[in-house]
C-alpha positions as CSV (number, residue, x, y, z in Angstrom):
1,X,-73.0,-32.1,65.6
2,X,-70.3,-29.2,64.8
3,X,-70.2,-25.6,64.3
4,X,-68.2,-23.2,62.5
5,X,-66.7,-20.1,63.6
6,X,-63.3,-17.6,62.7
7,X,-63.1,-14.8,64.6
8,X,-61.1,-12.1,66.3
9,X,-61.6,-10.8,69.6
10,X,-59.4,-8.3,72.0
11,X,-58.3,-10.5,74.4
12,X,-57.1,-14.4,73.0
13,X,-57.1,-16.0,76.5
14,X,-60.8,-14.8,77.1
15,X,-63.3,-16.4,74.4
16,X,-65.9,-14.5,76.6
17,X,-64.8,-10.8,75.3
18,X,-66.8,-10.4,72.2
19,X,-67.0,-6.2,72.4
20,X,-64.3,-6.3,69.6
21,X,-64.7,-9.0,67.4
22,X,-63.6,-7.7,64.3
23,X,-65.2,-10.2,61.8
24,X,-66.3,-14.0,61.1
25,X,-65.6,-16.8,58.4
26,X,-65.5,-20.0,59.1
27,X,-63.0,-22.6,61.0
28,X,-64.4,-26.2,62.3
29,X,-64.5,-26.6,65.8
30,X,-66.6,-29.7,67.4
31,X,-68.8,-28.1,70.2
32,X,-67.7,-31.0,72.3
33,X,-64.0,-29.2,72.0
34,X,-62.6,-28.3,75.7
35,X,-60.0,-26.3,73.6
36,X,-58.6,-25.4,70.6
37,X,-55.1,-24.6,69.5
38,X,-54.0,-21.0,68.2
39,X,-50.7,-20.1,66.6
40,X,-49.0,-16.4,66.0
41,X,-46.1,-15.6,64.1
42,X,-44.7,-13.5,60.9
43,X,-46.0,-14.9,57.1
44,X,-43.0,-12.5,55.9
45,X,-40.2,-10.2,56.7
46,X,-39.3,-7.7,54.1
47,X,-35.8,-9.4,53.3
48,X,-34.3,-10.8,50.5
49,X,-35.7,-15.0,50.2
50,X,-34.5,-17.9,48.9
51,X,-35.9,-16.6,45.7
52,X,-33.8,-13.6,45.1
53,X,-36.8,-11.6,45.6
54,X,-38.2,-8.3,48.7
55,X,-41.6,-9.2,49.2
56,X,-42.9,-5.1,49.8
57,X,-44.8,-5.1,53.7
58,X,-47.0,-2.6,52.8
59,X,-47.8,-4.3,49.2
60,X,-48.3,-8.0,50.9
61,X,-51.2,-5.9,53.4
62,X,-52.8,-4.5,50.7
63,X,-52.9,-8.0,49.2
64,X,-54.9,-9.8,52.8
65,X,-58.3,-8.1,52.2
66,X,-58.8,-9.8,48.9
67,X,-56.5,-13.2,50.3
68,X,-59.1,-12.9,53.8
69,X,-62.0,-12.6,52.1
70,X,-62.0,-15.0,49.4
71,X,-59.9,-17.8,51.6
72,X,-58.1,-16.7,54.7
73,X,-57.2,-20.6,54.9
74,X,-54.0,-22.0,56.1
75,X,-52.6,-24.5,54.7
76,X,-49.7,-27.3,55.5
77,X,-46.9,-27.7,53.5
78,X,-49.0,-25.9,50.4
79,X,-51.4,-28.4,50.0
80,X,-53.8,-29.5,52.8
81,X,-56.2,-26.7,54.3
82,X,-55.4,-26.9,58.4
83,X,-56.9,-24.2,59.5
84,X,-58.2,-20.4,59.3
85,X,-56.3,-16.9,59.6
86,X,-58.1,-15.3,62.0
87,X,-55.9,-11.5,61.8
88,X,-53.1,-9.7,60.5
89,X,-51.1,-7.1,61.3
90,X,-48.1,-4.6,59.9
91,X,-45.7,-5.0,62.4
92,X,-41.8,-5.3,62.7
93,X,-39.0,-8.0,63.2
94,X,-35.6,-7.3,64.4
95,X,-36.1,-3.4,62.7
96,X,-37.6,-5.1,59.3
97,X,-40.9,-4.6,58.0
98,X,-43.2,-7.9,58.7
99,X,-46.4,-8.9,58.3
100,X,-47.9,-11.0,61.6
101,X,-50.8,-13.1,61.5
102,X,-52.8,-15.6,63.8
103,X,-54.4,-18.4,62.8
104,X,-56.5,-21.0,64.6
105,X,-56.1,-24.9,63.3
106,X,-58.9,-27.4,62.7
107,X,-60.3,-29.8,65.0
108,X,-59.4,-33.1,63.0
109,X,-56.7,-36.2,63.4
110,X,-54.0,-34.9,60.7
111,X,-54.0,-31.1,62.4
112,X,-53.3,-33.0,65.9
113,X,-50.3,-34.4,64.9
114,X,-49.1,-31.0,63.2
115,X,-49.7,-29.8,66.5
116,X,-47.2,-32.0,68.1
117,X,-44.5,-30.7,65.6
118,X,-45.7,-27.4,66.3
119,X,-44.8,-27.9,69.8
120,X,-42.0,-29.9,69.5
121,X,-40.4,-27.0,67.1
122,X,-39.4,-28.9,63.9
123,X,-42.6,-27.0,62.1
124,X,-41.8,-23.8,63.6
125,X,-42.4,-21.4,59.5
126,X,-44.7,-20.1,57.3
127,X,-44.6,-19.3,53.6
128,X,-46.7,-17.9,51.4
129,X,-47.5,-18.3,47.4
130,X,-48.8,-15.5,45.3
131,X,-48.1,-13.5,41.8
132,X,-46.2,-10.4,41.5
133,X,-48.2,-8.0,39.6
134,X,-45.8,-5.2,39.7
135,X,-41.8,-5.5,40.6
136,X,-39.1,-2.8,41.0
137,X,-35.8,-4.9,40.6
138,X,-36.3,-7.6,43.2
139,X,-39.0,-6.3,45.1
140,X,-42.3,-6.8,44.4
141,X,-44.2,-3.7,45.6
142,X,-47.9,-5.5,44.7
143,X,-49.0,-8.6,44.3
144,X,-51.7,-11.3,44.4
145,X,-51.8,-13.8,47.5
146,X,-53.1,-17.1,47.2
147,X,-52.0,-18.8,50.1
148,X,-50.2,-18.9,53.5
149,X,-48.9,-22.4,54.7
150,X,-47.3,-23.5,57.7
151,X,-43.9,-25.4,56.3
152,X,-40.8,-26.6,57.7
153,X,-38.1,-25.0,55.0
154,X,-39.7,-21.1,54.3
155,X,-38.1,-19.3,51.3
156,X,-38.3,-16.7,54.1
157,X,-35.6,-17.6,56.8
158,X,-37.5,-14.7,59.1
159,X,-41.1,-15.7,58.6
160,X,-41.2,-17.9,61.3
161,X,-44.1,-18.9,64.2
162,X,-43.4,-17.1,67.1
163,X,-45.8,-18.6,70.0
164,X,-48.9,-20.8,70.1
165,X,-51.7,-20.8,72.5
166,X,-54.4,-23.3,74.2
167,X,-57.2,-21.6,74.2
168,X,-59.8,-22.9,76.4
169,X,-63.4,-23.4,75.9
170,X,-66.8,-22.4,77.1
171,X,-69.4,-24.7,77.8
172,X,-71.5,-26.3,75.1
173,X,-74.6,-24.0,75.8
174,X,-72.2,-20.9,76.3
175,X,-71.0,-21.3,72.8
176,X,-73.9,-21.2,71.0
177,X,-74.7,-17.8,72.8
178,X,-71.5,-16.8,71.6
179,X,-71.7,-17.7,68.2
180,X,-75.8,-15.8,67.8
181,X,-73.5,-12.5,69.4
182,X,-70.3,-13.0,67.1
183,X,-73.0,-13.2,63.8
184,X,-74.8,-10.4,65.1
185,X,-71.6,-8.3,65.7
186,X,-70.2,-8.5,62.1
187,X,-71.9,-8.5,59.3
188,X,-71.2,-4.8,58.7
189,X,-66.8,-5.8,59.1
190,X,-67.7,-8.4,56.7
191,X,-69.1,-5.8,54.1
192,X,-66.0,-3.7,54.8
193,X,-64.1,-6.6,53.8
194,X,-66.0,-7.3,50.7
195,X,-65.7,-3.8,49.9
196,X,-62.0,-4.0,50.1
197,X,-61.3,-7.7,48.2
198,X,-63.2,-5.6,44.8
């Protein structure tokens, strides 16, 4: 038996506060699951890459609604899915414009050893693939995002993982509770999202 939920709430170290969950897709998590492991950090810092090129903030923002909607996964290395982007935010790094997300990983053998990297700091970065669909010299001020992975050599030096967490679980019969109140609480966010992805 297994269940699958992705969502926000206003407090990450209390499953139990469900007055802001913001929306839902879809992570695997076993019900059986004591915990489950939660990562934060920056997909890019508006700096110059490896590439040559200024990925624009405020363009790479506009470009999540779409990237949430239709995927919002989070992949290793730019090839295996590993988990689920559960937000994002425009934020700022050292005085640069960055883009923050937080994602929470599957429940399977291959994302527990990640974890253990994760911890241990030798995958500590995130990249992220898309196409530029409008440039001004070397910065691309829109663009389409396909994918956000966690990698160990970023184009971006600054998009980095800044912190993980160990969230803790409720009890079997708790959760399902909490799943009926997350569906109940966001089917109109989902809309808005749908809305925004067209």
């Amino acid at each position: 038996t297994s269940f699958y939920f992705w969502a926000q709430y206003s407090n990450p170290t209390n499953i139990t506060s469900t007055a802001k969950i913001k929306f839902l897709n879809f992570v695997f998590l076993s019900p059986f699951m004591n915990e489950y492991f939660q990562i934060t950090g920056f997909a890019s810092v508006e700096i110059t890459d490896g590439h040559g090129e200024i990925i624009d903030i405020d363009a790479l923002d506009r470009a999540m609604p779409k990237f949430m909607y239709e995927n919002g996964t989070l992949n290793y290395e730019h090839s295996t899915p590993i988990g689920k982007i559960i937000s994002w935010s425009k934020t700022e790094k050292d005085g640069k414009p960055a883009l923050q997300i937080t994602a929470i990983l599957h429940d399977n053998h291959l994302t527990k050893q990640i974890i253990q990297e994760i911890k241990s700091g030798k995958l500590n970065a995130f990249s992220i693939r898309g196409s530029a669909l409008q440039t001004i010299g070397n910065v691309v001020t829109e663009l389409e995002l396909y994918e956000i992975s966690l990698v160990h050599e970023p184009a971006n030096p600054e998009a980095t993982v800044e912190r993980y967490q160990i969230i803790k679980m409720l009890t079997k019969s708790k959760n399902k509770t909490f799943i009926s109140a997350i569906k109940c609480k966001n089917m109109n966010f989902i809309d808005n999202l749908r809305t925004k992805a067209k």
